[in-house]
N, C-alpha and C positions, 0 to 999 in steps of 0.2 A: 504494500500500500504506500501512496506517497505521501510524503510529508507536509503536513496543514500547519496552517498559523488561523488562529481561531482570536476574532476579535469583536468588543461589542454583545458579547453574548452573557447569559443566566448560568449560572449554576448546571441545570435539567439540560441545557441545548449542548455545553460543555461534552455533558456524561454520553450524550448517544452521539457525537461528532466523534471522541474520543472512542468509543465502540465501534463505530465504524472506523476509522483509521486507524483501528488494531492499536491504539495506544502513541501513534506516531503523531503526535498533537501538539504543537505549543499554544496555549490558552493567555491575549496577551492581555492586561491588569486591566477594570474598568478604567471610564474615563475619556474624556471626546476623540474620536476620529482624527487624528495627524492630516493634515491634505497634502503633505510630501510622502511618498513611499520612503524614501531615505530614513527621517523621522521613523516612523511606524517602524520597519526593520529594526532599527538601533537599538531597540526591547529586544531583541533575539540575543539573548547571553551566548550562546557556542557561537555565530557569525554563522550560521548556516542559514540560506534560505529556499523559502519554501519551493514548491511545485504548485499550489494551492494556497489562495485569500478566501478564507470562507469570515462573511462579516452576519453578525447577528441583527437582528430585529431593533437590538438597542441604539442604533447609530441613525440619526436623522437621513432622510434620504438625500435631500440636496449633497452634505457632507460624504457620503457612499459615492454618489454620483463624481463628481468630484475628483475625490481619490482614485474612482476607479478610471478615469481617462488618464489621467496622469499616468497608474500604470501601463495603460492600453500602450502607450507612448515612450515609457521609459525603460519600464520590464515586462515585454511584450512572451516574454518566457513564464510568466506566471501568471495563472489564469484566478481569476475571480469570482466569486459564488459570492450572492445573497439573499441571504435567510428570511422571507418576507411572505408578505399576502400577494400573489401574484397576479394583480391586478391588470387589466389592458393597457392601461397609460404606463404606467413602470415598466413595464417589458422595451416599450419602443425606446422609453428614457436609457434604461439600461441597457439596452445592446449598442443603439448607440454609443454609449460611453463605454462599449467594450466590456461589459461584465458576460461573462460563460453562461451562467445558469441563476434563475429561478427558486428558489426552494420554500417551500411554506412549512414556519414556523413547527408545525406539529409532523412533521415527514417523519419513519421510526427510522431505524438504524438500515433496515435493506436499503432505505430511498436514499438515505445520506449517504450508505458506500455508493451506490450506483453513479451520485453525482460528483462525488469528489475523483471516482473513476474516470468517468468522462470528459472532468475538467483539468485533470493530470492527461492524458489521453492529448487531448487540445493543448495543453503547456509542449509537451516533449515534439510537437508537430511544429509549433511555430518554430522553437528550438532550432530545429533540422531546416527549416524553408530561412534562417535569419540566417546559414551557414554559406558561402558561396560555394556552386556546384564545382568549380575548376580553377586553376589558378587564370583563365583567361574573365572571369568576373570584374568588373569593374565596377566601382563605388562612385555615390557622391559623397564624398568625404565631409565630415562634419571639421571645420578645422578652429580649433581650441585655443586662443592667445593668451597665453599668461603673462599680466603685465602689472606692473606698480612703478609709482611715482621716485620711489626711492628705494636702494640698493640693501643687501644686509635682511631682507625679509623674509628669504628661503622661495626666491621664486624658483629656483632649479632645485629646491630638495621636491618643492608643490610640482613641478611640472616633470619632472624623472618619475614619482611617485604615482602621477595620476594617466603618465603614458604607461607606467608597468601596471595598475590597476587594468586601465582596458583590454591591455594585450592578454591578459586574462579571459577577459569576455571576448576579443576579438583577435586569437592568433595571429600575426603572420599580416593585423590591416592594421596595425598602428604603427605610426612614424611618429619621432620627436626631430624637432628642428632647432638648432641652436640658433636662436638669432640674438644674442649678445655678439655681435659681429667681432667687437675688439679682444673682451675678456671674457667670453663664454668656456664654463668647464663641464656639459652636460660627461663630457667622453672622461672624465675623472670622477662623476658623480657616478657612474654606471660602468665604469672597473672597464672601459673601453678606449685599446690602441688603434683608432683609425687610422688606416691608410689615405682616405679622401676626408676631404671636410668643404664647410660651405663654399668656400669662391670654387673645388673646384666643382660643384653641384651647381652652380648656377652660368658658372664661364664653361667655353669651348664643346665640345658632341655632347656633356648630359644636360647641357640646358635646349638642344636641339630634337632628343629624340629621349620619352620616357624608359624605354626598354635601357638604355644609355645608363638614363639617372638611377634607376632600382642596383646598377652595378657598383655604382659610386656610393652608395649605403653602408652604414656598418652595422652588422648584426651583433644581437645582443643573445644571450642564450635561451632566456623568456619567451624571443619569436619576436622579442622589440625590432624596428631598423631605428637608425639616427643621423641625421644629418650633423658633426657634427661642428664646434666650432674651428674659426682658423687655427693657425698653426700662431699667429704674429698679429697686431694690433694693425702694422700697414696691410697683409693681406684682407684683412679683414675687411677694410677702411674703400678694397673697390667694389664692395658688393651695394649696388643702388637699389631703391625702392622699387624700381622695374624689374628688376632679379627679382627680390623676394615674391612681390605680385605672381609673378611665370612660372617660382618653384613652387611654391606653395597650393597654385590652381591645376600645376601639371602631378603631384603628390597626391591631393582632393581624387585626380581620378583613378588613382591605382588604390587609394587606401581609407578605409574604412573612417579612422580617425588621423587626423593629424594632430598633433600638439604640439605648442610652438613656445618654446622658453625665450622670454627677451631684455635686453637689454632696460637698465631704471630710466625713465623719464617718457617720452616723446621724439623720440628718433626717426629720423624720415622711414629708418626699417619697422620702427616699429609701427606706425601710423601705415605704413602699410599691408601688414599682419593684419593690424586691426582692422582696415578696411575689408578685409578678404575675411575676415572670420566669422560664422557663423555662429559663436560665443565665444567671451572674454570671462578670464577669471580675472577679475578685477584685488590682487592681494594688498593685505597692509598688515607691519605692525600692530600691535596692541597696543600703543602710546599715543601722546599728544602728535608729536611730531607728525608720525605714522600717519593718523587718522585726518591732518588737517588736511597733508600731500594727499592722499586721497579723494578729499571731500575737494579739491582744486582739481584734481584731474578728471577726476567727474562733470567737473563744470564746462570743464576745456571740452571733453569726448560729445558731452550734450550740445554744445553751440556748436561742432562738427557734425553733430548728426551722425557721429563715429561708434556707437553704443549697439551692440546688434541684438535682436530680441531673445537671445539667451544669454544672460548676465549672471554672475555668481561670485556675492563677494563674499572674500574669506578674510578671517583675522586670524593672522600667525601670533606666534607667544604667549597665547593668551593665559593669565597669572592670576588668581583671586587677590593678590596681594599686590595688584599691579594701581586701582584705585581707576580703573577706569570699568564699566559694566557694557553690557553688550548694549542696554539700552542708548546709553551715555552717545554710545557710536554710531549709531541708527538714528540720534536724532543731528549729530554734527554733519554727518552724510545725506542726510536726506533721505535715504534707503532703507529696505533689511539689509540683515548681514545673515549670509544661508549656510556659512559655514565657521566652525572657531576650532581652533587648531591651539592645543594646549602647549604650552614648553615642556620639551621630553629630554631628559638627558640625552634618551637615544639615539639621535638625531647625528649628533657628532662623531659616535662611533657610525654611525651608519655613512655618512660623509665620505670619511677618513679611509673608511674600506669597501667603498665603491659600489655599497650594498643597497638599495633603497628600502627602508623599513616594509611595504608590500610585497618584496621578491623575499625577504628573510622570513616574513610570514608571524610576526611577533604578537603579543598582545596589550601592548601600552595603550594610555589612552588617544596618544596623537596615533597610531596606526587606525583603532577604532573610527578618529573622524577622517582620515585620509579614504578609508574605505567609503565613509557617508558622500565625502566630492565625489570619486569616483561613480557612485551609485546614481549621479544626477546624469549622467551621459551613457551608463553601459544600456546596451542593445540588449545584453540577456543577461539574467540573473550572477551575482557576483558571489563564489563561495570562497573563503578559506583554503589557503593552500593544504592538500593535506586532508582534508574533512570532504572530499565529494562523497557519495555511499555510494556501493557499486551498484546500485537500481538506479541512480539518477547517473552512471555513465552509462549503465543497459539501455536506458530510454532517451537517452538524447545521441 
């Protein structure tokens, strides 16, 4: 039987969910419906997740609805059940928004295996149809800019971390791009001797022909590629914002994800990343400083019109002892903040030894929320290195 995550529910609904999933149940605490999937998973103590969202009767329907497009969109690997009076109107609401099934309230335990079957059944299909059939598949690349106002904030530990998170979910279609033209060390952060690096990925036959470019790559053991930085601050210094634009849209069609580490400020490279990007992780500090460089660069991207409709900002460092709160930050910015990324000793052995806390597989709490960013972009469900169960490699 596959493995459910039971939300929103009674006691009594618990007991026959539970019977029906042979005991394979996580039951998560009452208490309102999350509208991010990320949120809602992060109750999962082992980091496994499910095959099955079965939500109970206790959750307002707007809030189900909701949630369940989101996942329809983000973890299109995990299907969705719920638990209700299966009314005319609701049915159209909820398929629309991608929910699986149906169930009314009072189902016994045959009807509840039958339906968490059939909604496992539908999880392990899209699994397989989200896989490209050949390596001649071709993507529209969702391409990822990681960018801050100022230096020292861990955008290459965030963007090494969140290109190995995907490569996860997507073997073999994530690419990282060093665009720190001058001082970029993605190839030190990820224990990697390139032979090629950016100029020559963007100068001479692999800016001419993609088959070209995938040979100028450095492979990473994960199934990462990386483009990565120069070798020298002058070679670095001829790569123009028309290069980045032409690698990054000729990259977009070989691979799944691009993720792009860049240089602090507003640099014609990087302004032109961010033009091409499809979402920016917008990073900062956990400080004064941090937070103002931010809440300016924000200002700057908005009168550019330079801000793409999938934005996600993260605070690095983030300290109880630091005297600034999450709210504090959200209201100097203007925005949410979707992600807060703790200070972990970790961090600097993981640095130092080329390792990125996601490929080590660890359990701190900054790996915990690096997994929550990653979870805002993976295609399909993200488990725990080490924890698949060999029924969810039988079925996908």
């Amino acid at each position: 039987m596959s493995r459910v995550v039971l939300a929103a529910s009674d006691d009594e609904l618990a007991r026959r969910v539970s019977a029906a999933a042979d005991g394979d149940v996580h039951v998560l605490p009452a208490g309102r419906l999350p509208g991010d999937p990320a949120r809602l998973f992060e109750q999962l103590t082992d980091g496994e997740l499910p095959e099955v969202l079965m939500i109970g009767p206790g959750a307002p329907a707007p809030d189900v609805l909701a949630l369940a497009a989101r996942m329809d969109a983000q973890c299109p690997g995990i299907s969705v059940v719920l638990v209700t009076r299966p009314e005319p109107e609701l049915w159209q609401a909820a398929m629309r928004a991608g929910i699986r099934d149906l169930l009314d309230p009072g189902a016994d335990v045959g009807e509840i295996r039958a339906a968490i079957e059939r909604a496992a059944q539908a999880a392990a299909g899209r699994r397989r149809a989200l896989r490209p059939a050949d390596d001649t598949s071709r993507y529209t690349g969702r391409v990822i800019t990681v960018a801050s106002p100022k230096g020292g904030v861990g955008k290459t530990t965030v963007a090494t971390n969140l290109a190995i998170g995907l490569t996860a979910s997507a073997p073999q279609s994530t690419v990282l791009v060093d665009l720190d033209v001058q001082f970029g060390d993605v190839a030190s952060a990820l224990g990697l001797v390139p032979e090629h690096t950016l100029p020559d990925a963007v100068h001479g036959p692999a800016s001419q022909d993609t088959m070209v470019l995938k040979t100028f790559l450095t492979g990473h053991p994960s199934g990462l590629y990386a483009v990565c930085g120069s070798d020298s601050p002058a070679a670095g210094d001829t790569v123009s914002a028309a290069d980045v634009t032409a690698l990054l849209t000729s990259l977009a069609r070989e691979f799944r994800y691009v993720v792009v580490d860049t240089a602090p400020g507003l640099s014609e490279q990087t302004l032109a990343a961010l033009d091409r990007a499809t979402d920016v992780v917008m990073l900062s500090s956990m400080d004064v400083p941090g937070v103002r460089g931010l809440r300016k660069e924000l200002d700057v991207l908005r009168e550019l019109c330079m801000i793409p409709a999938g934005r996600h900002v993260v605070m690095n460092f983030a300290d109880p002892k630091g005297g600034l709160s999450v709210r504090d930050v959200e209201t100097t910015i203007g925005t949410g903040v979707d992600v807060v990324l703790p200070r972990s000793s970790a961090v600097p052995a993981s640095t130092n030894q080329g390792v990125p806390l996601l490929q080590s597989g660890g359990r701190d709490p900054m790996t915990k929320e690096l997994r929550r960013l990653v979870a805002r972009f993976a295609a399909t469900p993200l488990v725990s290195p080490g924890r698949v169960r060999a029924r969810h490699r039988a079925a996908s």
